[in-house]
N, C-alpha and C positions, 0 to 999 in steps of 0.2 A: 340369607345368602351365606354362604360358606368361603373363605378363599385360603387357596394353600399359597404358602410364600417358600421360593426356594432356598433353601438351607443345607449345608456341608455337612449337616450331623443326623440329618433324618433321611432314607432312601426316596420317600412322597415327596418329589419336588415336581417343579416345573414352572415358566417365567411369572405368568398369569394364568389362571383359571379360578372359576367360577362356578359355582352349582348349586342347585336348590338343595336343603335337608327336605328328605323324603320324610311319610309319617313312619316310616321302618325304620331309618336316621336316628329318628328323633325318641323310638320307641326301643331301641337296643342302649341307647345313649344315660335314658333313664333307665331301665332296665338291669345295666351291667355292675355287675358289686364291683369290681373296680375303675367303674365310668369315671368317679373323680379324683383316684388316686394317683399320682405324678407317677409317673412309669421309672423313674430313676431313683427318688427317696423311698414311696412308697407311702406317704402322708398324703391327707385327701389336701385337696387344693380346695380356694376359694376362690369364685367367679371374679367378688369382689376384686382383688386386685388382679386381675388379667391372666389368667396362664395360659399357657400356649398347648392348643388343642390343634390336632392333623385330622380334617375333616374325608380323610381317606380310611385310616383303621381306627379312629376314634380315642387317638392314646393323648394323656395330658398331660405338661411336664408344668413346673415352678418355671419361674425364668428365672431362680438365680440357681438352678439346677440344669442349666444349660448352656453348652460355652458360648460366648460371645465371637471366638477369634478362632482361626485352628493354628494362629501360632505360638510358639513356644514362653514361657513365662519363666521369671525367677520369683522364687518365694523364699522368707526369714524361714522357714519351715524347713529349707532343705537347700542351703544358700552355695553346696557346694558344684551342682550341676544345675542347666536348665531341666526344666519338664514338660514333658512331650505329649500332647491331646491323644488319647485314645478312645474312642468310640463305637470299638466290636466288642466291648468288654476284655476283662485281664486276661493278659496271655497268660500258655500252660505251666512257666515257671514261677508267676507271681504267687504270695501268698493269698492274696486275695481283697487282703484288708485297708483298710483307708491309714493312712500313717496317723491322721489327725484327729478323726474319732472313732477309731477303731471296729467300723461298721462296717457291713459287706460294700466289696466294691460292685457297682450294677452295670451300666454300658459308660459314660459318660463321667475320666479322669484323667487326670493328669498322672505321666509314669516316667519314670528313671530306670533307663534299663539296666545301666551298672548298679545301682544301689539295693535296685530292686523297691523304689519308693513308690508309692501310689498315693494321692490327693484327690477326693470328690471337687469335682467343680464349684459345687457349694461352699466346702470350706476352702479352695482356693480364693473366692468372690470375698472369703472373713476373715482376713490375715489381720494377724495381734497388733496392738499397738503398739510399738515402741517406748512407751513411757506408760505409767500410773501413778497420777500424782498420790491420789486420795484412796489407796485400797484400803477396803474393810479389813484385811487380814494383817494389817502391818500400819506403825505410823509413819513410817517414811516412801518415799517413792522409791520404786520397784521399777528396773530396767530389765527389760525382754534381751537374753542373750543369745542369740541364732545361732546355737553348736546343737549337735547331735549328741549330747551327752548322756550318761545315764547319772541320776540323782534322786534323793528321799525328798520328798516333799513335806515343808515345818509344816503344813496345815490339816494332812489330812495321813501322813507318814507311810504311803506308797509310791511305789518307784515310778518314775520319769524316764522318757527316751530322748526326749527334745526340746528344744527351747525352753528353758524356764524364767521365771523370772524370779528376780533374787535382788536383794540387798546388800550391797556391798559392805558397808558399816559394822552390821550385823551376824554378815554370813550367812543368810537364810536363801531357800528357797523354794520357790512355790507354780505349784501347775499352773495354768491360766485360769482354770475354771475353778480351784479353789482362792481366789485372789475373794470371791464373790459370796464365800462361803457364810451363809445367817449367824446369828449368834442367838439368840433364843429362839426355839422355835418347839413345838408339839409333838410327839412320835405315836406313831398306835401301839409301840410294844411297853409303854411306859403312862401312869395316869398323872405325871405332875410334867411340867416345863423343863427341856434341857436347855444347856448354853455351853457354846464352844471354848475349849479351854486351848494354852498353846504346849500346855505340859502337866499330866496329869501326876506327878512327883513321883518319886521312885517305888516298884511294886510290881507284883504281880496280877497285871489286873485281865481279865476278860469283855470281850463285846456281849449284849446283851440280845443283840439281835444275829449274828452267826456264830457267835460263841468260840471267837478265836481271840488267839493272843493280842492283846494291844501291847504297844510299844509303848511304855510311857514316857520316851523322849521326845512324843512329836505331839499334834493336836489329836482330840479329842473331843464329843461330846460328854457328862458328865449331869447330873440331880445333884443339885445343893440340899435338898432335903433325903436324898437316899443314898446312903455312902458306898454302897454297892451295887450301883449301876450304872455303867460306862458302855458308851458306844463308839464305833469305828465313824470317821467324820463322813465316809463314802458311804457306810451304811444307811448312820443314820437320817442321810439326805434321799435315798433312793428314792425315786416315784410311786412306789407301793408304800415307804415309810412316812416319809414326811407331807403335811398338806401343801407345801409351796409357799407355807405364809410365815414371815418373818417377824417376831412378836416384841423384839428390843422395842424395851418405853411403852408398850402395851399393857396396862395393868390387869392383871389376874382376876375373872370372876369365880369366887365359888356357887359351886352347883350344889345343890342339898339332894343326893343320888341316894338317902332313904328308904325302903318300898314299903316302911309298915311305921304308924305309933304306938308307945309304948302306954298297953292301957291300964294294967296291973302285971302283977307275975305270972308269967307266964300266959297272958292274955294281950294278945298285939289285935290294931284294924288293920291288913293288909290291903293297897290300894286297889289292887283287883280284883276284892270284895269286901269294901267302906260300906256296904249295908249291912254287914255282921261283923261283928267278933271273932278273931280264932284263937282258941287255946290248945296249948299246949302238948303234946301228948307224949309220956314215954315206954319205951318200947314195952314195958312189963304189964301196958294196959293194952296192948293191939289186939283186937280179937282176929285171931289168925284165919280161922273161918271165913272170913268177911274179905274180898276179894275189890281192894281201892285203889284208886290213880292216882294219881298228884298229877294237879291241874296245869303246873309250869312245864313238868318236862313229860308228861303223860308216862312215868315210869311207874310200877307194881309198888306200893307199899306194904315191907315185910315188918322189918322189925328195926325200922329206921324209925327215928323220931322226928312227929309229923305235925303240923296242926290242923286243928278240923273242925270246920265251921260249929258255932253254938248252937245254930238251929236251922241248916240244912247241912246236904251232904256236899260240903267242898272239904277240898283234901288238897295239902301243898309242905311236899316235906320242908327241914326245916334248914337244909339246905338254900333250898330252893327260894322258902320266903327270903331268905338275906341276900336276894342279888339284888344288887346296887339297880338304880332309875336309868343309869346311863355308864357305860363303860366304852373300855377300846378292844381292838379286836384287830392282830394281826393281817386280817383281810378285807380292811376297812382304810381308807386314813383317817376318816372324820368319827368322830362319836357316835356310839349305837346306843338307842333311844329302845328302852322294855317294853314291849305291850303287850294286853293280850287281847284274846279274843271273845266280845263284848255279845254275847247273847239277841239276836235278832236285830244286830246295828251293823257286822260285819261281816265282811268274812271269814268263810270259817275252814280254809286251808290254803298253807302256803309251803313251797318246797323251801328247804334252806338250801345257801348257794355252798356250802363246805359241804357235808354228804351227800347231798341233793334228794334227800329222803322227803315226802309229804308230812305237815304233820299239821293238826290242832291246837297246840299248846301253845305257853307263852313263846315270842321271839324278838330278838334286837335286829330293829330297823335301822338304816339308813341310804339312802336313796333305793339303786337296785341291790345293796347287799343284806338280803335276809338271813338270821341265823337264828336257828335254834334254841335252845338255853343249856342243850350239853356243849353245841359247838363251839358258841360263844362263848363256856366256862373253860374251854381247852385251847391252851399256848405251847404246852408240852404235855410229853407222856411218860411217865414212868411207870413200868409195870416190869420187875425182875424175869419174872416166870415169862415172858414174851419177848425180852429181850435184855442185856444185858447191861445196856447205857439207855439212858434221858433221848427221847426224841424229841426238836426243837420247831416250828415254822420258821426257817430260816429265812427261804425266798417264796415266793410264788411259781416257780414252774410246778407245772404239771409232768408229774411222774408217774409208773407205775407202782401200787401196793403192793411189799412185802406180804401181808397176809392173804387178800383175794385175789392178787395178778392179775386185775383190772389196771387199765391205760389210763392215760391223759387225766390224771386224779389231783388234787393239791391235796399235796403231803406234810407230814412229820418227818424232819431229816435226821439221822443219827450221825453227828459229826464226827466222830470215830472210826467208820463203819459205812457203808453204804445202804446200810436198810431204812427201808421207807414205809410210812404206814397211811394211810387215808385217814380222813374224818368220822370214815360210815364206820371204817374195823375199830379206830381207835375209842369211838363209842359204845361200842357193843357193853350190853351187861354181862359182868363174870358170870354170875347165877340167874338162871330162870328156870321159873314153872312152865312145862307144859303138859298137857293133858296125854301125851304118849308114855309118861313114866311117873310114877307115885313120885320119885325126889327128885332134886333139885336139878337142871343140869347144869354142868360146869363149862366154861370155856376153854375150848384147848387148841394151843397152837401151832397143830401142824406137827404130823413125824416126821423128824428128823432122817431117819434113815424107811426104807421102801420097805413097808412090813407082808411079811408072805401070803397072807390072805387077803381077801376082798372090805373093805367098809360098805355098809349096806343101810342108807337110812331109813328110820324106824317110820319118818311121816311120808313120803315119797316111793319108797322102797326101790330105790335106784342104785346104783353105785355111787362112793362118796371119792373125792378125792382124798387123801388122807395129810397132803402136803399143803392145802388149805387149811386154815381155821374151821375148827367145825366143833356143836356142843355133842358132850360126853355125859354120860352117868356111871360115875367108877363102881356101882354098886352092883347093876345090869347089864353093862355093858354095851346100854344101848348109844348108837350113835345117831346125828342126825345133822344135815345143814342146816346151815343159818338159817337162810331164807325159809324153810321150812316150818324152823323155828318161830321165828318171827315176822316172817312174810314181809310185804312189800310197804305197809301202813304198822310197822312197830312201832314209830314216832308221835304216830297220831293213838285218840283214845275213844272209846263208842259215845256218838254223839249226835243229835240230828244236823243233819245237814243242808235242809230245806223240807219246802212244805207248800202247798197250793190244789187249789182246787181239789181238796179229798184225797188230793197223795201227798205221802211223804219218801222222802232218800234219808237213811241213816247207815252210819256204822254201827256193826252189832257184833257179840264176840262169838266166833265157834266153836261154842259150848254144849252142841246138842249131843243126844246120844251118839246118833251116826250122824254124816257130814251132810249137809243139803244139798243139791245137785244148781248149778251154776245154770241160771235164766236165758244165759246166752249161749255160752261155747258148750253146755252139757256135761261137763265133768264134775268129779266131786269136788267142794270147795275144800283145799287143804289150808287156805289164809287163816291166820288165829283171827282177823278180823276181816268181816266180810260186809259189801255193802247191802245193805235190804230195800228193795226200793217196796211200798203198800200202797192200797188201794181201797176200797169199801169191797170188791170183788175178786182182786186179786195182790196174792204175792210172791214175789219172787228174790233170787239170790244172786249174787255174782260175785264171781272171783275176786275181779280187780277193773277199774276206771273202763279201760279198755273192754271189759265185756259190759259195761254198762251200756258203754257209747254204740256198740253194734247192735245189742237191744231196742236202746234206742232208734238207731235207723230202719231197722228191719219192721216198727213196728209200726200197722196201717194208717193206725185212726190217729191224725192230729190231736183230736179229745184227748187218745189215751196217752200220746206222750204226755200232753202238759199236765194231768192228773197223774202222770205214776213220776214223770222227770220235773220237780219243778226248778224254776229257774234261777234260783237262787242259791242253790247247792252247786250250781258248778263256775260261780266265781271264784276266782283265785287270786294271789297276792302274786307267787311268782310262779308259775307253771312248769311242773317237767317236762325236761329235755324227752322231743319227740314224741310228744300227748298232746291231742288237742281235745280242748277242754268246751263245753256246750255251755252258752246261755240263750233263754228263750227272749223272744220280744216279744212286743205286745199282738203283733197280727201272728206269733204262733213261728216265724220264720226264724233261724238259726245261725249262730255266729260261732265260725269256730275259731278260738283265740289260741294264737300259737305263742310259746313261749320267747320274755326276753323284747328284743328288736322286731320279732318280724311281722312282717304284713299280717293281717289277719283274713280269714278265708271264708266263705259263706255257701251252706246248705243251702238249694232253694229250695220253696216251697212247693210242696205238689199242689198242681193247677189243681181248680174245682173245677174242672170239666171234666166229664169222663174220656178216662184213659186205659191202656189196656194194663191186665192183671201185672206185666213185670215193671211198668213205669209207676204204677201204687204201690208197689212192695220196697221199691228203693226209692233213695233221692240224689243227687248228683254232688257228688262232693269234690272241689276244686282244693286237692291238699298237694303238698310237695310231701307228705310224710311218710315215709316207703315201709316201716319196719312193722306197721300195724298188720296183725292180723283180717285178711278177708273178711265182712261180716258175713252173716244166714242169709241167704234170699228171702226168709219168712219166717215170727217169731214159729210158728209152727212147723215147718221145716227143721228148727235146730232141736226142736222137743224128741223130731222121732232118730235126733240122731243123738240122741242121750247116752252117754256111755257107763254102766255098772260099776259100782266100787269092786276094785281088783282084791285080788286076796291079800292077806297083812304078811310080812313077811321083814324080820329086823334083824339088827343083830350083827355080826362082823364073821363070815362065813371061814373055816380054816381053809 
């Protein structure tokens, strides 16, 4: 049973009634991504303590986000008028904002029309105490002063609008919500303990996390072991910085973050291959001919110094072996934990959540936050020739990139300046090989001023932007896009990927004379790294994931899916945004795993009864994923629409 109770602040009213939840009710209620967020804060509600749900439009409120009274109140807050319930939301000259925590005001507050003041019903319901016997931030008791003042606050040395509380004795004064402020506690942008200090002595010092001036007349965080790094008290408390946990009297364990023993000169076991030895290698012995990866970050080894297994072929530059077992990570709070990937125990691709690129190599785990071992090694950027100041992770929003003017990205901020960089651009390698020019190409970034003629890439043959990033050869003059470059698996390195019944899926590099023709969409593959899927009868090529997966569907025989697709190549750690990724079960029927939170969706099987030719050629796929490409009606169908390598044409046109 459902019953609506009449209420001044919701339009659904009426004295009594009553009514069954329908199974439509009940199926939009579960259903709806904001079925259990409170219509006024916006935070999900729990059942457990009661919130009040209107069994007419199905909205749920907190109940201490809902007024109690529609008459007027006095609050310490604003003690010089009353405040008046509003519940159409802020009239058109209000600023909008909550006086108290400075968060959007939504329908249901209290307002002063002279002052122009606004109060959530919430924190009307949590007015301050009057007294503080025992604050962490002070040894004496702390009296709440009801003026509208403005004041620096001793604890965290940002300005104030109202009520503070202060020490008379003293002279000090403190927000409310730094009264409560930790005193040791953990940050991600730091690998030792900080602790609150009330004055960091005279100087010129910097935060470490938005890299602005501290005041050193007020508090502070501060490292007793590292004499140069201070942070803002507001920063280094924020929800993305600190875990929430409070460490005073907590004694410190060391972590032995090692990844290798030392077994002679120049001879370490590194732990993600203790069945060998690796030695040393420097650059004056690399045979350049010989085209290696390094296993951590799946990058080309040129003439870096590398080590390489005694007696098979691993390779891990020497960078790479010195990363620590566990570090921190700006877009973490908790510690990211090294792994890799453990040959026919695992899996063996996962996206990182900073570029969002696919890769095989090693990455630091912690819960959903996967990363890389470039992303992970970057806090900041500095590269002169790209820009003229340090780019920092300051916050977490999501911005757009300075170099690809791509959206909704987390960025590098230059706090000088407003330019922003990504994770994917601010990894890219300076130099690369590829097979469209004898030397090297270089990185460059972007003309500055609109040059007269066209850019024309060498591997695509399209028009280039020239205000993007894009690789160069100042020799040839050839240019070329990233992506082209490097395609969409630059992160990843050739490797099998699964195996069963007589087929295998691997990555493989595209290195033939001419390019293979893509199994599913028909075109030529331009990816430096392309997937192969074999058979004892046949093989074939594909672009990218997504032409694998409409091969897949388009093709008849169950047989032949699970001998050319097996199912263990397409587990994943964490899944790309808008990919949905295939595993087989055991009766051969299909699960498609959507990235992150969401539901997962399922292929059925086609019935063994006969059915007519266009219900065997496809299968029914139940996806919300809009941005995929169509598949073929028929692996044979997409054969006779195979399209010709076009003619080559490069170069930067006058």
């Amino acid at each position: 049973m459902g019953r609506i109770y009449k209420t001044f602040w919701h339009h659904h009213e009426s004295d009594e009634y009553t009514r069954e939840l329908t199974p439509m009710d009940i199926a939009f209620i579960l259903n709806a991504s904001n079925a259990n967020k409170c219509n006024d804060c916006q935070n999900n509600t729990d059942y457990r303590r009661n919130p009040w749900r209107c069994d007419l439009c199905y909205k749920v409120w907190h109940l201490e986000c809902i007024p109690s009274s529609p008459d007027e109140i006095n609050h310490p807050f604003h003690p010089y008028h009353p405040l008046k319930l509003l519940i159409d939301g802020p009239p058109d000259y209000s600023h909008g904002n909550c006086g108290t925590c400075k968060q959007d005001l939504k329908r249901f507050f209290y307002h002063c029309s002279i002052c122009d003041f606004s109060m959530h019903v919430r924190c009307a319901n949590d007015p301050p105490p009057p007294y503080v016997d025992s604050p962490w931030c002070h040894k004496h008791t702390l009296t709440l002063m009801a003026r509208n003042d403005t004041f620096t606050c001793n604890a965290c040395g940002m300005h104030g609008e109202q009520c503070p509380y202060v020490c008379a004795p003293c002279g000090l004064m403190f927000h409310r919500d730094c009264i409560t402020l930790p005193h040791v506690i953990n940050i991600n942008r730091h690998d030792h303990r900080v602790s609150h200090t009330y004055s960091l002595g005279f100087g010129l010092w910097k935060c470490t996390i938005c890299h602005q001036k501290i005041d050193w007349r007020y508090g502070a965080y501060s490292c007793s072991k590292c004499p140069d790094f201070f942070f803002h008290s507001k920063c280094a408390t924020r929800k993305d910085v600190w875990d929430g946990v409070e460490l005073e009297g907590v004694p410190e364990e060391f972590v032995d973050v090692s990844p290798f023993k030392v077994i002679d000169d120049g001879v370490i076991n590194h732990f993600s291959h203790d069945e060998h030895n690796l030695r040393l290698i420097d650059e004056d012995a690399i045979d350049r001919d010989k085209s290696i990866q390094c296993e951590a970050c799946t990058g080309s080894i040129f003439s870096d110094k590398h080590y390489s297994c005694m007696e098979c072929d691993f390779f891990i530059h020497e960078t790479c072996a010195n990363l620590p077992l566990q570090k921190r990570h700006g877009l973490c709070t908790k510690p990211l934990t090294l792994l890799t990937i453990k040959k026919d125990t695992e899996n063996r691709l996962f996206q990182c959540t900073a570029c969002e690129k696919v890769s095989n190599g090693f990455r630091y785990e912690c819960g959903d936050t996967i990363l890389d071992v470039r992303c992970a090694s970057m806090s900041w950027y500095c590269d002169y020739e790209c820009h003229p100041h340090t780019l920092f992770l300051t916050t977490l929003d999501r911005e757009t990139c300075g170099a690809c003017l791509e959206t909704d990205k987390q960025v590098l901020h230059c706090v000088e300046c407003k330019f922003t960089l990504d994770f994917k651009c601010a990894t890219l390698p300076k130099k690369i090989k590829h097979r469209c020019d004898d030397h090297f190409l270089s990185l460059c970034f972007g003309e500055k001023e609109k040059p007269r003629g066209k850019y024309w890439c060498e591997v695509c043959e399209t028009v280039l932007d020239p205000q993007k990033w894009f690789y160069s050869c100042g020799d040839c003059g050839v240019v070329c896009h990233i992506r082209c470059v490097l395609g969409d698996l630059w992160n990843a390195k050739p490797d099998l990927l699964g195996s069963g019944d007589g087929g295998i899926l691997k990555l493989v590099p595209n290195d033939s004379m001419s390019r293979p023709k893509c199994g599913s969409c028909g075109s030529r593959c331009q990816q430096p790294l392309l997937y192969m899927a074999s058979a004892p009868d046949m093989k074939e090529f594909f672009c990218d994931f997504q032409c694998v997966e409409n091969f897949y569907r388009s093709t008849r025989s169950e047989k032949q899916r699970s001998r050319i697709l097996p199912a263990e190549a397409f587990t994943t750690h964490h899944l790309p945004e808008q990919r949905a990724y295939l595993t087989i079960d055991d009766d051969v029927s299909c699960t498609v795993l959507h990235p992150k939170s969401s539901p997962p969706t399922f292929l059925s099987k086609p019935d063994a009864s006969p059915q007519s030719d266009a219900s065997q050629q496809s299968m029914t796929l139940h996806d919300t994923t809009q941005d995929r490409k169509p598949p073929p009606q028929t692996w044979a169908a997409s054969r006779q629409n195979r399209m010709e390598e076009p003619p080559r044409a490069s170069g930067i046109s006058p």
